[in-house]
DSSP file (Angstrom, degrees, kcal/mol; ACC not computed):
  #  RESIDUE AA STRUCTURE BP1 BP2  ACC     N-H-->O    O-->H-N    N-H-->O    O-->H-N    TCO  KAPPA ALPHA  PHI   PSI    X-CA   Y-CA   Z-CA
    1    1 A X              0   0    0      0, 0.0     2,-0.2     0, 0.0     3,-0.2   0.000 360.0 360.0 360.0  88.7   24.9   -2.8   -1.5
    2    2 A X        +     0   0    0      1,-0.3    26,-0.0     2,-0.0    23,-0.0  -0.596 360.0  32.3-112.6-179.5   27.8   -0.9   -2.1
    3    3 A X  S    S-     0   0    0     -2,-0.2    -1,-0.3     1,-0.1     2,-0.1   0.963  81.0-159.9  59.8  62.4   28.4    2.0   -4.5
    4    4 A X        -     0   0    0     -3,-0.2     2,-0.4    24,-0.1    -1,-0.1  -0.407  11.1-124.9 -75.4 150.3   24.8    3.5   -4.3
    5    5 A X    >>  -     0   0    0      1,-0.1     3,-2.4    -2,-0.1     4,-1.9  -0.858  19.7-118.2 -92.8 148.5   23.5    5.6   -6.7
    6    6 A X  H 3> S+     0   0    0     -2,-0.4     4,-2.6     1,-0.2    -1,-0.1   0.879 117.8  45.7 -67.3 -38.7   22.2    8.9   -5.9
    7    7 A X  H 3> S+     0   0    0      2,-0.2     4,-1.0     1,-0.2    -1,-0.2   0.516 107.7  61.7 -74.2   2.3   18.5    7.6   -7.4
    8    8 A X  H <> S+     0   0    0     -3,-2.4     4,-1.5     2,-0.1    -1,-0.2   0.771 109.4  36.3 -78.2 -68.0   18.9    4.5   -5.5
    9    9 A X  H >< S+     0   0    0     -4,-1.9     3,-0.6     1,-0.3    -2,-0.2   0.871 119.3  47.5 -58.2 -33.2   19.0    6.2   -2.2
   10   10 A X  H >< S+     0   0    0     -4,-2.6     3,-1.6    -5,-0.3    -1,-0.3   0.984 101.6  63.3 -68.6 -50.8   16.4    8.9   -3.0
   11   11 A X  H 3< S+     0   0    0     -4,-1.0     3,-0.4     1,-0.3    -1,-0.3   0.780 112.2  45.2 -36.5 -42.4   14.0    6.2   -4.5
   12   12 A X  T <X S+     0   0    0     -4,-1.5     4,-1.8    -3,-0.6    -1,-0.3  -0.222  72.7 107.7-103.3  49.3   14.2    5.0   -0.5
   13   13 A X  H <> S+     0   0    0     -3,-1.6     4,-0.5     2,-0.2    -1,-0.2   0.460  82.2  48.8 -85.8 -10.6   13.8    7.9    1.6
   14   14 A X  H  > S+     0   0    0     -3,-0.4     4,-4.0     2,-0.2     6,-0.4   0.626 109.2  51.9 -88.8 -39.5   10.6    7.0    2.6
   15   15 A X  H  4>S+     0   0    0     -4,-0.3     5,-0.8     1,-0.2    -2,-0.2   0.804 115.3  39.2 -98.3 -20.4   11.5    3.7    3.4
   16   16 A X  H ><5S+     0   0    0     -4,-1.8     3,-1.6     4,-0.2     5,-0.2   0.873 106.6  61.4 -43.1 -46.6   14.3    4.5    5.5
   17   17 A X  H 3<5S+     0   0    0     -4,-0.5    -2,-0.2     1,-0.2    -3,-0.1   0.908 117.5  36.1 -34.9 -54.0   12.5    7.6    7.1
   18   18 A X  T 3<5S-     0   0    0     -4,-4.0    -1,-0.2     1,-0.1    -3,-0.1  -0.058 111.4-116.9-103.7  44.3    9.7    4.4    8.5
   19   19 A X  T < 5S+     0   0    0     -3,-1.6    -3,-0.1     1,-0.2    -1,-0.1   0.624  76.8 126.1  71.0 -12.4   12.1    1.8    9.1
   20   20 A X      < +     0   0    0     -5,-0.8     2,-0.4    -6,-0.4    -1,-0.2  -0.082  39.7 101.5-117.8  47.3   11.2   -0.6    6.9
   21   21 A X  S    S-     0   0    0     -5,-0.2    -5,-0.0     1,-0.1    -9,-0.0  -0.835  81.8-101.9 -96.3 146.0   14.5   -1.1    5.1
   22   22 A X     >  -     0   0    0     -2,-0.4     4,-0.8     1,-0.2    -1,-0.1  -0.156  35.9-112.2 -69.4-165.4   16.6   -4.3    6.1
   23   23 A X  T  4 S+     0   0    0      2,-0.2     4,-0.5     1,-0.2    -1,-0.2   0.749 115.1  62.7-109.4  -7.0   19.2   -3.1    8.3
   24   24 A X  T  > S+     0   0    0      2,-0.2     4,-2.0     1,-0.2    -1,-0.2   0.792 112.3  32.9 -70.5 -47.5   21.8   -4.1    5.4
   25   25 A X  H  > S+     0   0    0      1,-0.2     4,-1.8     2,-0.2     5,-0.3   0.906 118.2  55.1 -94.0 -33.6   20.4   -1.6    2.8
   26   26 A X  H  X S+     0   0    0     -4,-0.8     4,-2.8     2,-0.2    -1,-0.2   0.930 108.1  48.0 -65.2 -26.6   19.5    0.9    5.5
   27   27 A X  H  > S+     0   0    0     -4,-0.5     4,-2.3     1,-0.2    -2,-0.2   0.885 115.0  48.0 -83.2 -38.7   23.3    0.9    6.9
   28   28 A X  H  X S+     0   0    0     -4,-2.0     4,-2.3     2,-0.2    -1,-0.2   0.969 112.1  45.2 -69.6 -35.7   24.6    1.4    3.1
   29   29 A X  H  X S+     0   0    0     -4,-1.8     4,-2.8     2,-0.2    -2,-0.2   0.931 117.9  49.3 -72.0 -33.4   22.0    4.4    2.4
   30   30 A X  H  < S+     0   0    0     -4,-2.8    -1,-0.2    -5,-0.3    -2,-0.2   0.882 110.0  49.8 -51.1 -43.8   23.3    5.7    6.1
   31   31 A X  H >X S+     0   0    0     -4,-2.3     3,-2.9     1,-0.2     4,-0.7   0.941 114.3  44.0 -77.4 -53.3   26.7    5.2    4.9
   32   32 A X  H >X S+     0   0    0     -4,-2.3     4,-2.4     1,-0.3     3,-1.6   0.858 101.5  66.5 -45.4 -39.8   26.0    7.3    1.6
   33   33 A X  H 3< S+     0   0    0     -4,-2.8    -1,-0.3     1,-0.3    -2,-0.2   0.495 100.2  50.9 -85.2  -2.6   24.3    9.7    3.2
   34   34 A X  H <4 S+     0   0    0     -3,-2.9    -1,-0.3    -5,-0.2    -2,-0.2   0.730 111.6  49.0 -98.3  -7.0   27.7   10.8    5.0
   35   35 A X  H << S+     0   0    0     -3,-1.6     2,-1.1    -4,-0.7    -2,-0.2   0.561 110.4  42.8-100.6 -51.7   29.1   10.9    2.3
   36   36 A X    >X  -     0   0    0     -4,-2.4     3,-2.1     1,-0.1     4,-1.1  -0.522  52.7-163.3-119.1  76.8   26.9   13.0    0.0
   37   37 A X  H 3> S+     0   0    0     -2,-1.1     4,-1.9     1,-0.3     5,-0.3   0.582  87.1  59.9 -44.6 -20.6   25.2   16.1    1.0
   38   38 A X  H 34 S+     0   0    0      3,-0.1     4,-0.5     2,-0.1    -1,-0.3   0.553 114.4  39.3 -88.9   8.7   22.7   16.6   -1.6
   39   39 A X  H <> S+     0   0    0     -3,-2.1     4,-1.4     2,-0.1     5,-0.2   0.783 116.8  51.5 -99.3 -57.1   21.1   13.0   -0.6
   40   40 A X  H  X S+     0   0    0     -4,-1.1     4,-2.6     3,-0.2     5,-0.2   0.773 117.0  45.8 -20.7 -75.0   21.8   14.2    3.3
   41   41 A X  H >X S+     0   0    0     -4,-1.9     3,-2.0     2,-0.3     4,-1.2   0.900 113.2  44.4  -5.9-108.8   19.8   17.4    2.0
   42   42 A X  H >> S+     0   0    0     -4,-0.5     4,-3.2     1,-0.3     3,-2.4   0.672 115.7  47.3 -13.7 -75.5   17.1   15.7    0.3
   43   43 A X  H 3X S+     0   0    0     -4,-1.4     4,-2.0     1,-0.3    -1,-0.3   0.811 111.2  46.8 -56.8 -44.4   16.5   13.1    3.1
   44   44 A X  H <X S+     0   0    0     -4,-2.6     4,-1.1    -3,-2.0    -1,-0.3   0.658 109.4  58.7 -99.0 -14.4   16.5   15.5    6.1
   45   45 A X  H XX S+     0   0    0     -3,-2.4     4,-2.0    -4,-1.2     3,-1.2   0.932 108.7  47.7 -54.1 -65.8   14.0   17.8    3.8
   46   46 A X  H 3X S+     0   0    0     -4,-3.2     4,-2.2     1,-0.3    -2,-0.2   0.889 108.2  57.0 -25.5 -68.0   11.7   14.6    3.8
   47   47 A X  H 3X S+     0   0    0     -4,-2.0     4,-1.7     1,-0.2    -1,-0.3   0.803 109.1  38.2 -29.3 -59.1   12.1   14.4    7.1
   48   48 A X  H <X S+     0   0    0     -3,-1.2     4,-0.8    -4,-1.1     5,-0.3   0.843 109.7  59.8 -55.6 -46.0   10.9   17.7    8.1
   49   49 A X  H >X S+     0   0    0     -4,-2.0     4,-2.4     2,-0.3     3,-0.7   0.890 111.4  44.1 -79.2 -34.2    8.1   17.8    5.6
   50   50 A X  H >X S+     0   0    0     -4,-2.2     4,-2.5     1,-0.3     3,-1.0   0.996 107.4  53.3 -52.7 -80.0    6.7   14.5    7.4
   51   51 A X  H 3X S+     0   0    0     -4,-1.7     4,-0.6     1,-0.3    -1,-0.3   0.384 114.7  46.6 -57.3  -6.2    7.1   15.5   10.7
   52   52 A X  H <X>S+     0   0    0     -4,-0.8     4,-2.4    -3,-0.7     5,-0.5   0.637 108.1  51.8 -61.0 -48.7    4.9   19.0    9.5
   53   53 A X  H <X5S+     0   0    0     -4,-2.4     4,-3.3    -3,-1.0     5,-0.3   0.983 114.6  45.0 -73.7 -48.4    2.4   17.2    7.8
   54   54 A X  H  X5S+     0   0    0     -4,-2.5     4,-1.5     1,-0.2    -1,-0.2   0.961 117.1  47.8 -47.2 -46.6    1.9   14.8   11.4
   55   55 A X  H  <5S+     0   0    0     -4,-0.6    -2,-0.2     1,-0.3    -1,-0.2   0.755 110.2  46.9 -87.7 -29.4    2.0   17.7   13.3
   56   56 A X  H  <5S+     0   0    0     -4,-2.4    -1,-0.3     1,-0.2    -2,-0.2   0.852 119.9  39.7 -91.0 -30.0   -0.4   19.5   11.2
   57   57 A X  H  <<S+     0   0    0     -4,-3.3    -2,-0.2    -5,-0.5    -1,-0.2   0.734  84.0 139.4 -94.2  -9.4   -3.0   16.4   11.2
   58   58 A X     <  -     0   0    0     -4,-1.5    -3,-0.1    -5,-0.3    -4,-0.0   0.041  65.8 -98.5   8.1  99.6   -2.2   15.9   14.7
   59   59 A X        -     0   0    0      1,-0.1     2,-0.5     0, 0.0    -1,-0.1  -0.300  36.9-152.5 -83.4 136.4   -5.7   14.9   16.7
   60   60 A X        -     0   0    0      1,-0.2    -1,-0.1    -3,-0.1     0, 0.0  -0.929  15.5-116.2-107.0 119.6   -7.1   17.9   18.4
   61   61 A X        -     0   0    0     -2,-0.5     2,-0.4     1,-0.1    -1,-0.2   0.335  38.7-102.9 -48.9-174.2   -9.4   17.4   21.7
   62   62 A X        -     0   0    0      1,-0.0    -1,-0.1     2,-0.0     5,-0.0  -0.873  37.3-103.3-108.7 145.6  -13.0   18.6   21.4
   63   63 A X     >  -     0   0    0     -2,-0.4     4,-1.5     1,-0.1     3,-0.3  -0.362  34.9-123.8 -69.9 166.4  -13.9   21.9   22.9
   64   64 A X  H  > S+     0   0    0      1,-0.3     4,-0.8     2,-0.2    -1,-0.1   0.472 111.2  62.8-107.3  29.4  -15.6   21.1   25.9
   65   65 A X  H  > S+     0   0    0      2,-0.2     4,-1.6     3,-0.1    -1,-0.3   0.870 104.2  60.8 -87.5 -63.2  -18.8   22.9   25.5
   66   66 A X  H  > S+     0   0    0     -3,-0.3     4,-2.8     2,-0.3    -2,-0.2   0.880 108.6  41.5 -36.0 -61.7  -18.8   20.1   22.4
   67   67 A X  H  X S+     0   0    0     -4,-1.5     4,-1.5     1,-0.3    -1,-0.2   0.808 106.8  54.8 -85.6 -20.6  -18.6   17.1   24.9
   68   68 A X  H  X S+     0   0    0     -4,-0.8     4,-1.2    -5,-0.2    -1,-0.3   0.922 109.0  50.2 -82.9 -27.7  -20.8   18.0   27.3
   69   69 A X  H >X>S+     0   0    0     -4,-1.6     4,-4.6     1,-0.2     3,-0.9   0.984 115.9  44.9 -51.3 -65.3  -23.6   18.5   24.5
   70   70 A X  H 3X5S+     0   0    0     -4,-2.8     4,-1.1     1,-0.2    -1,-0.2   0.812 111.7  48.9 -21.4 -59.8  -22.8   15.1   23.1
   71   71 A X  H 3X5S+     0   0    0     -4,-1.5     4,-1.2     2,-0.2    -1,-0.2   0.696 113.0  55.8 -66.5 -32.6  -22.7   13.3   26.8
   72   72 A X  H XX5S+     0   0    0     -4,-1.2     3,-1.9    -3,-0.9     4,-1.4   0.997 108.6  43.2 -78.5 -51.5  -26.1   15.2   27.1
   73   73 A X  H 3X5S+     0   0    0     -4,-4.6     4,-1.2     1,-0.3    -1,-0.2   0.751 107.8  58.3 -74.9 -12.0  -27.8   13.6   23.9
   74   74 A X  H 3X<S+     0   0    0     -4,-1.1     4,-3.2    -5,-0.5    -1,-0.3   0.844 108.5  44.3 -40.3 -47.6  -26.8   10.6   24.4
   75   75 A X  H <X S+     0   0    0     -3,-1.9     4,-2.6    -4,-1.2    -2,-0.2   0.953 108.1  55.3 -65.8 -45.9  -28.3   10.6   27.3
   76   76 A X  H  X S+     0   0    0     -4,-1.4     4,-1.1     1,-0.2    -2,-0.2   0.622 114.0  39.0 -70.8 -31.8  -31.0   11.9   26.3
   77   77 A X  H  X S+     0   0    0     -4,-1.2     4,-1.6     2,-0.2     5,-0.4   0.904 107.1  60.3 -99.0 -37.2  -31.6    9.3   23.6
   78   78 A X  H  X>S+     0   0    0     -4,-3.2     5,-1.0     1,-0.2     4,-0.8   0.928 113.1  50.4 -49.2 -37.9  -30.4    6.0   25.8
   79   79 A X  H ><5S+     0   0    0     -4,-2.6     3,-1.1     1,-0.2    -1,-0.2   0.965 108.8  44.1 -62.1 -56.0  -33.5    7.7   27.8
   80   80 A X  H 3<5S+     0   0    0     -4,-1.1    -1,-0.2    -3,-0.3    -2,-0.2   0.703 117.4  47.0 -50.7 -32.0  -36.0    7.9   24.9
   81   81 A X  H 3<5S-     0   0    0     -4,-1.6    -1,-0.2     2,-0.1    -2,-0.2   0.598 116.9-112.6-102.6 -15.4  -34.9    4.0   23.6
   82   82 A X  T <<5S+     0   0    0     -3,-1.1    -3,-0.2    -4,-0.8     2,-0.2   0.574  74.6 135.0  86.1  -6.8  -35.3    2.8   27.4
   83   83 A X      < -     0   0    0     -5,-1.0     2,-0.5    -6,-0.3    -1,-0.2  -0.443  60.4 -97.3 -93.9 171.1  -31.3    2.2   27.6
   84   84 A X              0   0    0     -2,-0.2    -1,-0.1     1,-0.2    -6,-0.0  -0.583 360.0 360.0 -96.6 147.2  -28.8    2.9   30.0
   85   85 A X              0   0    0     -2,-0.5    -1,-0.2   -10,-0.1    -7,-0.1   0.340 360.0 360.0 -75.3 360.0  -27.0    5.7   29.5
Protein backbone atom coordinates (compact mmCIF):
# COMPACT_ATOMS: atom_id res chain seq x y z
CA UNK A 1 0.00 0.00 0.00
CA UNK A 2 2.05 2.60 -1.09
CA UNK A 3 1.27 6.10 -2.08
CA UNK A 4 -1.79 6.61 0.39
CA UNK A 5 -4.19 9.04 -0.04
CA UNK A 6 -5.00 11.46 2.53
CA UNK A 7 -8.89 9.90 2.63
CA UNK A 8 -7.43 6.49 2.66
CA UNK A 9 -5.67 7.00 5.87
CA UNK A 10 -8.40 9.19 7.56
CA UNK A 11 -11.11 6.59 6.42
CA UNK A 12 -8.79 4.29 8.99
CA UNK A 13 -8.13 6.16 11.93
CA UNK A 14 -10.28 4.24 13.89
CA UNK A 15 -8.99 1.15 12.80
CA UNK A 16 -5.51 1.92 13.49
CA UNK A 17 -6.35 3.77 16.76
CA UNK A 18 -7.93 -0.22 17.95
CA UNK A 19 -5.46 -2.25 16.29
CA UNK A 20 -7.32 -3.96 14.03
CA UNK A 21 -5.38 -3.11 10.80
CA UNK A 22 -2.98 -5.81 9.37
CA UNK A 23 0.31 -4.84 10.28
CA UNK A 24 1.00 -4.18 6.43
CA UNK A 25 -1.62 -1.36 5.98
CA UNK A 26 -1.05 -0.17 9.56
CA UNK A 27 2.98 0.24 8.84
CA UNK A 28 2.04 2.21 5.47
CA UNK A 29 -0.63 4.61 7.29
CA UNK A 30 2.40 4.93 10.14
CA UNK A 31 4.69 5.64 7.41
CA UNK A 32 2.22 8.44 5.93
CA UNK A 33 1.60 9.77 9.01
CA UNK A 34 5.33 10.93 9.22
CA UNK A 35 5.18 12.25 6.51
CA UNK A 36 2.05 14.38 6.55
CA UNK A 37 0.95 16.56 9.42
CA UNK A 38 -2.58 17.23 8.69
CA UNK A 39 -3.25 13.26 8.82
CA UNK A 40 -0.60 13.23 12.02
CA UNK A 41 -3.11 16.13 13.20
CA UNK A 42 -6.25 14.47 12.46
CA UNK A 43 -5.19 11.09 13.97
CA UNK A 44 -3.72 12.31 17.31
CA UNK A 45 -7.14 14.57 17.56
CA UNK A 46 -8.98 11.13 17.35
CA UNK A 47 -6.85 9.97 19.73
CA UNK A 48 -7.50 12.39 22.37
CA UNK A 49 -11.14 12.60 21.73
CA UNK A 50 -11.33 8.68 22.50
CA UNK A 51 -9.26 8.63 25.37
CA UNK A 52 -11.86 11.65 26.84
CA UNK A 53 -14.85 10.04 25.99
CA UNK A 54 -13.30 6.52 28.11
CA UNK A 55 -12.29 8.61 30.71
CA UNK A 56 -15.50 10.39 30.92
CA UNK A 57 -17.60 6.98 30.84
CA UNK A 58 -15.04 5.54 33.00
CA UNK A 59 -16.99 3.14 35.90
CA UNK A 60 -17.35 5.01 39.05
CA UNK A 61 -17.51 2.96 42.55
CA UNK A 62 -20.82 3.29 44.47
CA UNK A 63 -20.87 5.60 47.45
CA UNK A 64 -20.75 3.54 50.28
CA UNK A 65 -23.70 4.56 52.10
CA UNK A 66 -25.21 3.03 48.62
CA UNK A 67 -23.70 -0.51 49.28
CA UNK A 68 -24.27 -0.98 52.57
CA UNK A 69 -28.23 -0.24 51.90
CA UNK A 70 -28.13 -2.80 49.03
CA UNK A 71 -25.99 -5.61 51.20
CA UNK A 72 -28.81 -4.75 53.80
CA UNK A 73 -31.90 -5.58 51.44
CA UNK A 74 -30.70 -8.29 50.20
CA UNK A 75 -30.45 -9.55 53.13
CA UNK A 76 -33.31 -8.60 54.13
CA UNK A 77 -35.17 -10.24 51.27
CA UNK A 78 -32.87 -13.69 51.12
CA UNK A 79 -34.53 -13.60 54.90
CA UNK A 80 -38.21 -13.00 53.83
CA UNK A 81 -37.79 -15.91 50.81
CA UNK A 82 -36.10 -18.37 53.43
CA UNK A 83 -32.62 -18.07 51.47
CA UNK A 84 -29.25 -17.59 52.43
CA UNK A 85 -28.02 -14.43 52.29
Amino acid sequence: MTGLSHRRVLTHINALLDEALDPVEADAIKQHLQTCPACAAEVETWSRLRAAVKHAYAPAPAPPDLVIRVRAELRRLGEETGAAA
